[in-house]
Structures are given as C-alpha cells and as structure tokens.
C-alpha positions, 0 to 999 in steps of 0.5 A: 230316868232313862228315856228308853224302855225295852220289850220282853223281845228285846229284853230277851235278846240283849240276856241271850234268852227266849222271850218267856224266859223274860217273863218267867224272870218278871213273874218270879220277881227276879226282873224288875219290870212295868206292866203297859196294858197287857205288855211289859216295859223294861228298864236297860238298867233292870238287866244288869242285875241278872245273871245267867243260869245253865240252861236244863237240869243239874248234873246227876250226882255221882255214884260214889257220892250216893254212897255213904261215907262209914265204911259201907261198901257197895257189894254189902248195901246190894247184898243186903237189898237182896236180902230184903227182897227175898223176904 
C-alpha cells in the first residue's frame, strides 16, 4: 500500500476540481475513498480512475432535432397548435 494518503483539498486539486466536488464524486461512489473521523483520506491511485466531466449543463438540443422526422414541416406543426389554441 502507498504510504502517502491525500485530503479532499488535495484531492481537488490534483483533478482540477473544488473540494465538494471531491465529496460528491465519494458519496456517489465514483471516488473511492476512507473516512477518518469526520474527514476523508484518498488514495493517489483512486484518482486515476476518474475522468473529468464538462463543468454545467448539457448543450440544448438543436431546433431541427426537435423536429420530427416524417415529413412534418415547421409551418404545419405551428399551424396546427394554433388550431388548438383557438379551440
């Protein structure tokens, strides 16, 4: 085993990440990692398993993939909500 064990700062640092996000990764099980009183202990080795994620939300889709695919053209779905609407 490695003699040296690293904190959630640490920890954050080395992935780039804040230190919650450390502790999100260990309560998700994604981080493997060792309670010590109230603090976590991490292996050097348990970082190299994780891979990053893009900070934020994901891209919105684009409006033509919102679109269906049979034949449907924009003009005829709005037209036809406005029918609805007038009901």
């Amino acid at each position: 085993m490695e003699d040296t064990l690293l904190s959630t700062t640490q920890a954050a640092e080395r992935l780039g990440v804040t230190v919650r996000g450390v502790q999100k990764m260990i309560e998700e099980g994604r981080l493997k990692a060792l309670k010590v009183g109230r603090d976590y202990v991490i292996s050097p080795s348990a970082l190299n398993g994780i891979t990053r994620q893009p900070a934020g939300r994901p891209p919105k889709a684009k409006a033509e993939d919102a679109l269906p695919t049979n034949g449907t053209t924009a003009r005829t779905i709005i037209n036809a909500t406005k029918k609805v609407r007038e009901k």
